[in-house]
N, C-alpha and C positions, 0 to 999 in steps of 0.2 A: 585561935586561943582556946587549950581547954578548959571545961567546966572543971567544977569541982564534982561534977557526976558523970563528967568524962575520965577526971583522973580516978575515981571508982572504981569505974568499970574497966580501966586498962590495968588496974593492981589485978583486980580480981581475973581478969584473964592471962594477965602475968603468972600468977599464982597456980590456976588453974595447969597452964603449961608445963611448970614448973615439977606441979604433983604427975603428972602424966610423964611427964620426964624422967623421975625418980621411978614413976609404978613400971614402967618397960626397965630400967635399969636391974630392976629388984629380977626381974626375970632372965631365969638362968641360960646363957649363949649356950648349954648343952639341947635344952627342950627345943629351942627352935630349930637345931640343927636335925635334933629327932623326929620332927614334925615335917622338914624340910624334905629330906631322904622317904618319910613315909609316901609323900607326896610325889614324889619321881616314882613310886611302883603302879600311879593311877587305879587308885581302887577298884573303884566303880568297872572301868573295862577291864582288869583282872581275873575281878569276879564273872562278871559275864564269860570269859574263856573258862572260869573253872566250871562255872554251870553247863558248860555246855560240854566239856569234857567228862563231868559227872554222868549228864544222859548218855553217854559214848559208853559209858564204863558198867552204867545198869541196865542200857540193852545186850551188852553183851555175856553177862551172866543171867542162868534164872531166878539168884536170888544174892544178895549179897549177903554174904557170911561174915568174909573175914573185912571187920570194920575199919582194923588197922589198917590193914593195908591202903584200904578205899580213903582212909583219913590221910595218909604218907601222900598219895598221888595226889590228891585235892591240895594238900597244902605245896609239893614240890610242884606240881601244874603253876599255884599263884607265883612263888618265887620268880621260877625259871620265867613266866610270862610280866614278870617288876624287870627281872634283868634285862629284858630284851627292851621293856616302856625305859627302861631309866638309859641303856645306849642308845635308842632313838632320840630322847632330850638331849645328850651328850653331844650326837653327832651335830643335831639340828643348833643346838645353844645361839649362834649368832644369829640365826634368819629367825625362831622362837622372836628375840628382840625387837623384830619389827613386825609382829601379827599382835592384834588387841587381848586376844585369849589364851596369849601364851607367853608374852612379854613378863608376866610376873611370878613365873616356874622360878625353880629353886636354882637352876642353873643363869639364866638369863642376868638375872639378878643378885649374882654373884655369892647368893647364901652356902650353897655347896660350888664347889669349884671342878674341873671335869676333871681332874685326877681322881678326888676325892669320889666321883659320879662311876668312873671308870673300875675302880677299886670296888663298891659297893655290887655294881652290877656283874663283875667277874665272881664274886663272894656268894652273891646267891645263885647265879650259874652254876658253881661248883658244886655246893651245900644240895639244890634243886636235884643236880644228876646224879650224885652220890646215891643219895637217898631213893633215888627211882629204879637206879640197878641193882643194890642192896634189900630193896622191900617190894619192889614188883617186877622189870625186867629187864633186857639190855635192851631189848628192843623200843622200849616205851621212854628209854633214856633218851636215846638215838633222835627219837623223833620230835621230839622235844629240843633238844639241841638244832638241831637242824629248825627249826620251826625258828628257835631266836637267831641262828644266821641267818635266815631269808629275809626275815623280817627287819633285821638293824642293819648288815651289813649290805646288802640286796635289794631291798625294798627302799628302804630310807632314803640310801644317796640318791637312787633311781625319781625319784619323786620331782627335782631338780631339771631330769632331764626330757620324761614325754609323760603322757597322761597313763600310757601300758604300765605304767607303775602299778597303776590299782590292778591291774589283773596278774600282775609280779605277788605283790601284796596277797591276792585273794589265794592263796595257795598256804601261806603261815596261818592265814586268818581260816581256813575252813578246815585247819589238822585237828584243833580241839575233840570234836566228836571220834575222828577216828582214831586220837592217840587216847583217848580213853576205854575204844573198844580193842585197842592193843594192849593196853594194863590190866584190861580181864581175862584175857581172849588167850596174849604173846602171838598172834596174828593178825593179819588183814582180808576181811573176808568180803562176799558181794555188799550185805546189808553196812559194813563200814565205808565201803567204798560210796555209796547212796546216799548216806549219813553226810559225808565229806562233796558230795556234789550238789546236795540242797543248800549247804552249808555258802559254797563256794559262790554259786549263782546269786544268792541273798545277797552276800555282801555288795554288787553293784549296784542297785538301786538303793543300800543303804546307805553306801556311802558317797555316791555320788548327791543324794539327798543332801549330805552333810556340807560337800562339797560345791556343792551350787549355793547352800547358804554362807559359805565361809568363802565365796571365789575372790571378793576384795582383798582380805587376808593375806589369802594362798597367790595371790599373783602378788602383793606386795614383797609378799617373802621371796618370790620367784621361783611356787612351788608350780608344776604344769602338774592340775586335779581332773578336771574334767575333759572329755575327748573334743573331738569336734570344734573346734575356737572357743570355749565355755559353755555360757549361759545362751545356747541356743535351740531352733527347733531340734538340728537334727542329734543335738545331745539328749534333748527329754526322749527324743522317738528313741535312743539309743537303752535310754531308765526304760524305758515301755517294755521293748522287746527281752530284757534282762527280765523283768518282771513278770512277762508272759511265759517264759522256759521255766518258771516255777511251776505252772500248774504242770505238766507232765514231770515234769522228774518230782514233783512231790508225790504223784499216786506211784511210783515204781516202787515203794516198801509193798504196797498191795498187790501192785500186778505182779510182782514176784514172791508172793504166798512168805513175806516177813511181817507184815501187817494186816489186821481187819478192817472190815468195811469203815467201821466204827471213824478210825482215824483218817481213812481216806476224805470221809466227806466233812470232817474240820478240817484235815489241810486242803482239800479242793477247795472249800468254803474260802478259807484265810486265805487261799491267792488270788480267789475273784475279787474279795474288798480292799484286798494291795493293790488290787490294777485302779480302784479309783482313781485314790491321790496320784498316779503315774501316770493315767491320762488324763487327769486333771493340768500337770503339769505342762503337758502335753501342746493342750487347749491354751493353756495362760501365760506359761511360761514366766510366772511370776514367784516370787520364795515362801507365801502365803503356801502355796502348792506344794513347792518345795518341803517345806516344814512339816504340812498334815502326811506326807509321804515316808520322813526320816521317824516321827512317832509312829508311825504304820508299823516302819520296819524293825523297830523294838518289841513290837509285840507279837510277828506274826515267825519270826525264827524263836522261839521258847514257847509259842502254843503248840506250834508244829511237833516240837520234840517232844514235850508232854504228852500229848495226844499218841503219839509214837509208845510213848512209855506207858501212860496208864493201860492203852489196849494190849500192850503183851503183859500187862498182870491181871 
């Protein structure tokens, strides 16, 4: 039986319900759709290929003049890099539904629909390459497109079937630097090509980092991430050895008279304290390890490029 400070308390949360009912009502089905679609371009990892394409773009001039242009690339770099994040959600939509950190994308959850996903991402594809053959080059168009076919239609479904996906993958994932030294340049030279091999090697320790923390996920969805059967020794010894072919292909800006000392001994520096957490991993094989290794690896590909950059100014 209730009180009478039961039936209080049930008005009042009646009420309460009620108001919050109404206050989501009051807000308009366009903003969440625009909020929705913002969120299929994945910010945060966007931005990080345009930064890195940006350093592609200021080592390969001595000074950057013409702003516009540098501005046109950086913004068609984000687009065309949304188009490719928003058909990877597309393609993935059903297995997204069963991982914990991707179940509530805008696809999954039925807010944007994959036509609707499909249409958006062909839009900034277009918009993206347009603009990059009109204000910087054919070349820099090129590679760019090709970057979002590796990566959606290539890399993606590939994911499904063996763990060489990631080294499928690491090939879109290391163009950044060197399609921004092709948007200054309209070439590919040694120092992009070094640029695009530091690049290339990073990404397996980074993201199998990611990948040993997400392996429940990634096998639930029945993605094959990690080599070796997963979460084992001979997959961390496999982070190790990735992580160890950083220190020599990071001094080859220097041993090849592109770089000063200066920046040699920050990136020698930063790939001796990446091999911690990697043999940490190693030793423990636990995601504590795991985790201090994937923040390692956020910081040690954009000191690297800086250091690269402040030393040729």
């Amino acid at each position: 039986m209730l009180t009478k400070t039961d039936n209080l308390t049930l008005d009042i949360n009646l009420e309460t319900q009620q108001k919050s009912t109404e206050t989501q009502d009051i807000i308009p089905v366009e903003t969440s759709k625009l909020k929705a679609f913002f969120e299929l371009l994945k910010f945060r990892l966007s931005a990080l290929v345009v930064f890195s394409s940006a350093i592609g773009y200021a080592l390969g001039v001595e000074q950057i003049t013409d702003w516009t242009k540098f501005a046109i690339f950086c913004f068609s770099s984000f687009i065309i890099t949304g188009a490719a994040n928003t058909l990877n959600q597309v393609i993935e939509k059903e297995y997204d539904k069963n991982m914990k950190r991707t179940k509530a994308r805008p696809l999954p959850t039925g807010v944007i629909s994959r036509t609707e996903g499909i249409i958006f991402a062909v839009i900034l594809a277009i918009i993206g390459g347009v603009l990059l053959v009109v204000f910087v080059n054919v070349f820099t168009a090129a590679l760019g497109l090709l970057s979002l076919f590796l990566y959606a239609f290539v890399y993606t479904p590939s994911k499904r079937i063996s763990s060489f996906s990631v080294f499928i993958g690491a090939f879109p994932g290391a163009f950044p630097p060197l399609i921004g030294w092709v948007a200054a340049t309209g070439e590919i030279s040694q120092f992009a090509l070094i640029l695009f091999a530091i690049q290339f090697i990073w990404q397996f320790p980074h993201f199998w980092a990611i990948a040993w923390l997400g392996d429940e996920d990634y096998v639930k969805a029945g993605f094959k991430m990690l080599p070796s059967g997963g979460k084992t020794l001979r997959t961390s010894i496999q982070i190790l050895t990735y992580t160890l072919f950083l220190l020599p292909i990071g001094l080859m800006p220097y041993v090849n008279g592109m770089a000063g000392g200066v920046s040699a001994i920050i990136i020698f520096i930063c790939g001796l304290l990446f091999l911690i957490p990697a043999w940490l991993l190693v030793r423990k094989g636990d995601n504590k390890s795991a985790l201090i290794l994937m923040f390692s690896s956020f910081f040690y590909l954009p000191i690297v490029q800086l250091a690269l950059l402040f030393d040729k100014l």
